[in-house]
N, C-alpha and C positions, 0 to 999 in steps of 0.2 A: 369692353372698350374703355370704359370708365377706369380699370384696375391699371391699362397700359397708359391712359393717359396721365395717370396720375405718376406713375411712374416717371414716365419721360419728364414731366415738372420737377419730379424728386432729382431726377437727372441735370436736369435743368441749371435748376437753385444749388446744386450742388459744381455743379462746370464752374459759376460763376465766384467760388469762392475758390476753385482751383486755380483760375484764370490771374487771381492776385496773387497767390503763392506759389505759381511753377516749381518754386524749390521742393514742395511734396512731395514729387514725384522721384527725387534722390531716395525718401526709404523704402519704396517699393523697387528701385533697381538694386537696392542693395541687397533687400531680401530676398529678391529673387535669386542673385548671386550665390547667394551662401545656402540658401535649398538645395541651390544643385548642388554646390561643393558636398554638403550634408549628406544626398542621395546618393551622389559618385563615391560617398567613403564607405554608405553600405550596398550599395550594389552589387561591387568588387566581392566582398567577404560571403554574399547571399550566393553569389554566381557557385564560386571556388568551391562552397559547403553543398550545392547541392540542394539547399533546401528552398528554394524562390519560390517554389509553390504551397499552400498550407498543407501540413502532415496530414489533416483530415479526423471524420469522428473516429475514435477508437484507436488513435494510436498508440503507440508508446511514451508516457511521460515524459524520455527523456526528448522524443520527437519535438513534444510541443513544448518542452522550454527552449528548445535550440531554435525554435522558430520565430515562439512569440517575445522570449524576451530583447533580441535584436527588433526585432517589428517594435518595440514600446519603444525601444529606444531610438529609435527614429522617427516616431511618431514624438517623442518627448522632443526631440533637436530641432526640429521640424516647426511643432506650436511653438516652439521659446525666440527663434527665429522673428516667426510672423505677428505673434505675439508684440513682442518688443517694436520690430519695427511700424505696426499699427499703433500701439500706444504714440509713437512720438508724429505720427497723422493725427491723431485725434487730439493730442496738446498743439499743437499749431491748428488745428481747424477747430478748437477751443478758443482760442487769442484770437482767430479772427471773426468769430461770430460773435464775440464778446467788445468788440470793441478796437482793438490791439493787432499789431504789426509784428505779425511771429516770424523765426528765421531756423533755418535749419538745426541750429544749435540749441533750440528752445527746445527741439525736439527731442532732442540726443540727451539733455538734460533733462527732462520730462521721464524719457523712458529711465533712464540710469536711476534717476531718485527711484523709481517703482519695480528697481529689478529683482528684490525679493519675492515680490507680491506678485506679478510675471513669471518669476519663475513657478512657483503653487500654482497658476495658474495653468499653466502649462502641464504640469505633472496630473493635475484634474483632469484638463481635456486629454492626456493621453490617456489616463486610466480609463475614462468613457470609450474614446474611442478603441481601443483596444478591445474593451469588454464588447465592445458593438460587435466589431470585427469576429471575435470567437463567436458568438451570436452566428452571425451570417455563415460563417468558415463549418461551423457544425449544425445547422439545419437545413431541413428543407423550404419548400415556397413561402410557408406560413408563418417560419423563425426567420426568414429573410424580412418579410413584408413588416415583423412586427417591429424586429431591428433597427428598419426605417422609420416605421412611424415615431419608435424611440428617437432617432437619433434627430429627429423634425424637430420633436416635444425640444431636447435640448438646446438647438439651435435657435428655438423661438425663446426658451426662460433667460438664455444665458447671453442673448444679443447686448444687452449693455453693461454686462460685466467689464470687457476694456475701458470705456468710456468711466467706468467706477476705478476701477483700480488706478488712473493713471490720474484722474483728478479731482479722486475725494481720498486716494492714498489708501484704500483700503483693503486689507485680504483678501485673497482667492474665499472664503466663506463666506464673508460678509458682502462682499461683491455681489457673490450669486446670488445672496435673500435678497440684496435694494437693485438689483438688474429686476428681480420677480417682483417686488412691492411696485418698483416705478411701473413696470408694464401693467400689473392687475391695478392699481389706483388709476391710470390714464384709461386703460382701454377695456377692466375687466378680465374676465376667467374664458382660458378654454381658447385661446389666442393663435392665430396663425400668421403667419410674412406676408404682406399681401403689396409689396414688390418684386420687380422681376427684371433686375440691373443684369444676374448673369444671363440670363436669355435675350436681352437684348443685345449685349455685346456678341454673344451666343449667332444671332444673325448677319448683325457684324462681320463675323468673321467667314461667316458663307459669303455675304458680297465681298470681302476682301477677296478670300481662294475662287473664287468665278474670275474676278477681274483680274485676279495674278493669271488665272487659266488662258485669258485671252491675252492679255500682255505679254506672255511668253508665247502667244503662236502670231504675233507680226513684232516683237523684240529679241534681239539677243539674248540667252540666259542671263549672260553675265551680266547683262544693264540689266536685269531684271531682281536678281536675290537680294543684291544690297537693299538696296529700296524697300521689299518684300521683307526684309527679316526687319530692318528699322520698325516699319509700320504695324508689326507685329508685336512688334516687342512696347512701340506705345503705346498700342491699343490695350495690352497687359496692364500695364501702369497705369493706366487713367484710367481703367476699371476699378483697381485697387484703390487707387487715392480717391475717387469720387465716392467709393463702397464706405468707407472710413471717414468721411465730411460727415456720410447721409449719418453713419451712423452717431456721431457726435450729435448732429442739429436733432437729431429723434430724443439723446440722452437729455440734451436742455431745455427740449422740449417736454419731456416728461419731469421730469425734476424742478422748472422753475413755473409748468402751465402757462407756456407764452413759448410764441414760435420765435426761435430766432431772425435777424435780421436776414430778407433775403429766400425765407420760407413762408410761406402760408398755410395758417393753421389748419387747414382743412385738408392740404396736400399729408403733413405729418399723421393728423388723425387716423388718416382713410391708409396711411402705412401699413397698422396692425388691424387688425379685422379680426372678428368673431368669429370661432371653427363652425 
């Protein structure tokens, strides 16, 4: 109970700095926008070829490059994407926990000055993930499970890499050692996530489809989708822009050893946890 509650604070503290900046929430619609675009350009070309599903172990080389290297590359358009548009969240929820009254364009210029270093960063996360994916694609229970546990380790060392890259300007390499130095100097070795934003929107979105289920059995459909798709779609967004505050107030939390304003040191602490 302790880990949820801590959470919902993390949530919390973080609504509250969303609540001054609505405009946030523009680079998460946009990103989402251009995913699908991204997805809809290889979907089409995966369908036509045939190959949607992975070749499998043992097939033919040229199987698996027709497979995996469209898979990289959408996995590469994908991170650069999301990428980019979380950087310029984390430079406006930088300005405002620092003091300063950010605006959309802060953002858009945030990310642009760092879109070299976003881009490396991107071509990393697709090589991991990729390599993970073959992983999974070619073993069984115990090359899947370890896959995962790889792909946890990752997601934990490399949590404040955006928050590096976009506002100490530094490379995809460099990034990733001071993402590892800030977390093992604040919290130590052997680290795990010890919030849980997607599982709580995650229920969220079961109370929403319960109550669209009844809504649509004494409403009209039609008075019902708009609504329904709206509510969905900002419930998307304000997961994203609150994921991206939390993650800022974590990075200048570790970096300067003081919570930002708005946080409590204890809520940030009790973030990362011992494995």
């Amino acid at each position: 109970m302790g880990k949820w509650r801590n959470t919902i604070s993390l949530m919390g503290a973080s609504w509250q700095v969303l609540k001054n900046d609505w405009q946030l929430l523009i680079f998460p619609l946009i990103s989402g926008i251009c995913c699908l675009v991204v997805l809809s350009s290889f979907a089409v070309p995966f369908l036509l070829s045939g190959q949607w599903g992975p070749p499998g172990k043992g097939a033919p080389w040229e199987a698996q490059v027709h497979y995996y290297v469209p898979l990289f590359l959408l996995y590469f358009c994908n991170y650069l994407v999301i990428i980019f548009f979380n950087s310029a969240i984390v430079a406006c929820a930088a300005i405002r926990l620092q003091g300063g009254t950010p605006t959309a364009a802060d953002g858009f210029r945030a990310a642009g000055d760092s879109l070299g270093f976003i881009v490396g960063w991107a071509f990393a996360s697709s090589t991991v993930g990729l390599a993970l994916r073959i992983m999974e694609d070619n073993s069984k229970t115990i090359g899947k499970i370890v896959a995962g546990l790889v792909g946890m380790a990752w997601s934990v060392t490399s949590f404040l890499v955006v928050p590096v890259l976009v506002l100490e300007k530094k490379g995809p390499i460099d990034a990733f050692k001071q993402s590892m130095e800030l977390l093992k100097k604040t919290w130590g070795e052997q680290l795990i996530g010890n919030f849980r934003f997607g599982l709580i929107f995650f229920f969220l979105a079961i109370l929403f489809v319960v109550l669209l289920i009844f809504a649509a059995t004494v409403l009209p459909v039609w008075l019902v989708i708009a609504p329904a798709f709206i509510c969905a779609v900002g419930l998307i967004l304000v997961h994203s822009a609150l994921y991206s505050i939390f993650q800022t107030a974590l990075y200048l939390y570790a970096r300067n050893n003081q919570a930002p304003p708005g946080f409590e040191p204890d809520m940030l602490r009790n973030a990362i946890a011992q494995r």
